[in-house]
C-alpha positions in Angstrom: -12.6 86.5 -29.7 -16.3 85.8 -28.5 -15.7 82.9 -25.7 -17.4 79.9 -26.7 -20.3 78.0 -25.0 -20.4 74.1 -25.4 -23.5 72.6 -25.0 -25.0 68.9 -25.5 -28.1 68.2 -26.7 -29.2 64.5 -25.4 -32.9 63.4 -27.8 -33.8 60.1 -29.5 -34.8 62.5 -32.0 -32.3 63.8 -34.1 -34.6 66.7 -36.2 -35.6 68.2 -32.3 -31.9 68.5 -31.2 -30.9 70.0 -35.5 -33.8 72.4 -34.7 -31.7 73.2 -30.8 -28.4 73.4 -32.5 -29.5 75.6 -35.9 -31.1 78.0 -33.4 -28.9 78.3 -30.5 -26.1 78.7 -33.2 -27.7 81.1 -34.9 -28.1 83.5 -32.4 -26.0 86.1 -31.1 -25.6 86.3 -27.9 -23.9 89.4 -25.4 -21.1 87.2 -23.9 -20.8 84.0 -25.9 -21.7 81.9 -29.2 -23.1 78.6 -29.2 -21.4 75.1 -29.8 -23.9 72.2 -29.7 -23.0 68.3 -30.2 -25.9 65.9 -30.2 -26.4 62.6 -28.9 -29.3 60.1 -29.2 -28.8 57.6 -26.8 -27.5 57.0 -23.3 -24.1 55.6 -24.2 -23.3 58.3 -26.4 -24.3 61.1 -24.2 -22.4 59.7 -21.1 -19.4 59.1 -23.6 -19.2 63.0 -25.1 -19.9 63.6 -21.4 -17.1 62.2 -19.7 -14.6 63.4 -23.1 -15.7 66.4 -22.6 -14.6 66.4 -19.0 -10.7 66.0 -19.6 -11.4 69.3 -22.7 -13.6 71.7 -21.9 -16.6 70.7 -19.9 -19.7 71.7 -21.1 -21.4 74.5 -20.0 -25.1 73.4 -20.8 -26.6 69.7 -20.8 -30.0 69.3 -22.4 -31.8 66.4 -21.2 -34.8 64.4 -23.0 -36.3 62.1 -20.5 -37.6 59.0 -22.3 -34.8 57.9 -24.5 -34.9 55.1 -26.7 -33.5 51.5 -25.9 -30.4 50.3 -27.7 -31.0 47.2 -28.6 -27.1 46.5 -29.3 -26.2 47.2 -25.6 -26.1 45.3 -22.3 -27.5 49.0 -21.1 -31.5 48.5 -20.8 -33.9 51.3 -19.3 -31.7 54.4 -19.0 -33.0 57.4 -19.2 -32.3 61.5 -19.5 -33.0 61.2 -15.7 -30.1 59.1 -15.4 -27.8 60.9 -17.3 -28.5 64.3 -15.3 -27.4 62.2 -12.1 -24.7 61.1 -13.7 -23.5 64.6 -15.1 -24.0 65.8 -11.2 -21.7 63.4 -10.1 -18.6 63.8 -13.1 -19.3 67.1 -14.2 -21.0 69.7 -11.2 -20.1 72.7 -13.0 -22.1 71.7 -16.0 -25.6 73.2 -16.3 -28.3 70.9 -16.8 -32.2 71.7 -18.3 -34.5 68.8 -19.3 -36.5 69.5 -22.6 -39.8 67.4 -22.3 -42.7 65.9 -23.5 -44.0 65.5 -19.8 -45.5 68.0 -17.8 -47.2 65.9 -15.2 -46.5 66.9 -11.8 -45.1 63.4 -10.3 -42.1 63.3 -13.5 -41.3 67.0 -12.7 -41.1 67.2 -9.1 -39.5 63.8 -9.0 -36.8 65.3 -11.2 -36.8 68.4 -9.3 -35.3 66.0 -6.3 -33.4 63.6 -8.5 -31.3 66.0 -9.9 -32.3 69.4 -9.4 -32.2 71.0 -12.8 -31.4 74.5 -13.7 -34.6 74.2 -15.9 -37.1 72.2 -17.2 -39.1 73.4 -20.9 -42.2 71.5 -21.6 -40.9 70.3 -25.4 -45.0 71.7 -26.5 -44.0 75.1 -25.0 -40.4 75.3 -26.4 -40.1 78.0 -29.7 -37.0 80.4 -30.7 -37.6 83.2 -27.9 -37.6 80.6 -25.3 -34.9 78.9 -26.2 -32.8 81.8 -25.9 -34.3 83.2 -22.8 -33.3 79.7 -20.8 -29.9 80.0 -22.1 -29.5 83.6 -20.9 -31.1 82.8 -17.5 -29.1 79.6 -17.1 -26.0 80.7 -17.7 -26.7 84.0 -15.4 -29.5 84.0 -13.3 -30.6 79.7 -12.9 -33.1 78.3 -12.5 -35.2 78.7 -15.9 -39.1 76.9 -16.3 -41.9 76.9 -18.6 -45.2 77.6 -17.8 -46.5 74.2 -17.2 -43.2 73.5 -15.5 -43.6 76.0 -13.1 -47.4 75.4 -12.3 -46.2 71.5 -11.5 -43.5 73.0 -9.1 -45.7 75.6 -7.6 -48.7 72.7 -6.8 -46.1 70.7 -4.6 -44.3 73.3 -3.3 -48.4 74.6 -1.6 -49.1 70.7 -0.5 -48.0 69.9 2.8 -49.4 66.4 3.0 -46.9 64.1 4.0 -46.6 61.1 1.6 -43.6 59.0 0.8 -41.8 57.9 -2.7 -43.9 55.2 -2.4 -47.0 56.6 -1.9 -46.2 59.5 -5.1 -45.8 56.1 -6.7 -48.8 54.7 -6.0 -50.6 57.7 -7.0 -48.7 58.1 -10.6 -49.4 54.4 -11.2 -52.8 54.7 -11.0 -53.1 58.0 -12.9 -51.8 56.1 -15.7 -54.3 53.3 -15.5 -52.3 50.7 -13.7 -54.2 48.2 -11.8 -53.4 47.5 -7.7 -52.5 44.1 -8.3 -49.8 45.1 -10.7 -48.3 47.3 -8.8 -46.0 44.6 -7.0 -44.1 44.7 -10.4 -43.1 48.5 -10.0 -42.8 49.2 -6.3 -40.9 46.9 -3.2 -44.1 46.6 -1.5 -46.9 43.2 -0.7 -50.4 44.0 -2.5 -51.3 44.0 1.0 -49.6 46.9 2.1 -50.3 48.7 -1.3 -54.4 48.8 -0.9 -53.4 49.7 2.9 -51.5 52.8 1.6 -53.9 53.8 -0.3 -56.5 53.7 2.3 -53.9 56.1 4.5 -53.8 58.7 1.4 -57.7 58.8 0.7 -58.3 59.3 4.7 -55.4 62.5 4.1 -57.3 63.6 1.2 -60.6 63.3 3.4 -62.5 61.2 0.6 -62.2 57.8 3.1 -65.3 56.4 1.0 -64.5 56.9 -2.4 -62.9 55.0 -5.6 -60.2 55.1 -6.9 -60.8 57.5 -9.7 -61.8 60.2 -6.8 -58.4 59.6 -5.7 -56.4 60.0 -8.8 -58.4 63.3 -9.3 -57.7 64.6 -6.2 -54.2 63.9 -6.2 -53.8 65.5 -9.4 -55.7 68.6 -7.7 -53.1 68.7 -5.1 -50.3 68.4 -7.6 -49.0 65.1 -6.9 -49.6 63.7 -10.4 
């Protein structure tokens, strides 16, 4: 009898994670078949998680990042991100691979620390022969990226400028349009200290005397956004 491989597939969208399941079930595989469950929200995931954990673990986690809220729990906010930290902690063995919309170099490297995936697919990348490529590689030969994935990694891996969470945040805020004086709301630091980071990065990137938009591009040159 072919041993089975259990999988969860974790998407606010149920038609993506039918499309997963009728695929990966589909296909016949060397040393295993396919068994997918689905969840759409936080709470579900972490419960099928931790049931599955007294069973048979699962051997592949797939993790949308932006989940949406549910509006009937005290849980606010929670994201794919979460969940892989989560899975790291109560389940080590499991394999985890985020399935995105986001290919921006700040979400994927930050997951990259986070949680340190076996594989990230860019959900605009992700067809049939891909799919079942990153579930051969995962299971045998980790990690597993898509193009856009691995052009994100590659960028920060080649920067050696030395800048801080705080600083990456900075950066990302900005990227998407977020004015200074808002920023208090997302990062621990004064407005004070913010503009004087900023200063600090554009005298790294040697553009001391330009706006802010120079910065954001420059950044994203250098793969931090």
């Amino acid at each position: 009898m072919m041993e089975q491989l259990r999988m969860l597939a974790v998407d606010d969208h149920e038609m993506t994670t039918l499309g997963y399941k009728f695929i990966l079930e589909d296909t016949q595989f060397n040393d295993f078949e396919v068994q997918m469950d689905m969840a759409k929200s936080y709470e579900e995931a972490v419960d099928k998680l931790e049931r599955s954990i007294k069973t048979i673990p699962y051997g592949i986690l797939l993790l949308d990042i932006q989940l949406s809220a549910n509006t009937n729990s005290d849980i606010k906010n929670k994201t794919g991100e979460d969940i892989g930290i989560l899975a790291r902690e109560i389940s080590p063995e499991t394999r985890i691979v985020f399935m995105s919309s986001f290919s921006d170099n700040y979400r994927i490297n930050s997951i990259m620390q986070t949680v340190d995936p076996e594989g990230y697919m860019v959900k605009s990348e992700i067809d049939q022969r891909s799919l079942q490529a990153m579930v051969e590689t995962v299971m045998k030969n980790p990690p597993y990226y898509t193009q856009k994935a691995l052009v994100a990694i590659r960028k920060k891996m080649a920067n050696s400028i030395p800048l801080d969470e705080n600083d990456k945040q900075i950066l990302y805020l900005l990227s998407v349009g977020t004015k200074t004086k808002d920023m208090i709301k997302h990062i621990s630091l004064s407005l004070p200290s913010i503009e004087s980071r900023k200063r600090q990065i554009k005298s790294l990137f040697g553009i001391e005397k330009e706006n802010d938009q120079a910065l954001i591009t420059e950044a994203r040159n250098r793969g931090f956004i």
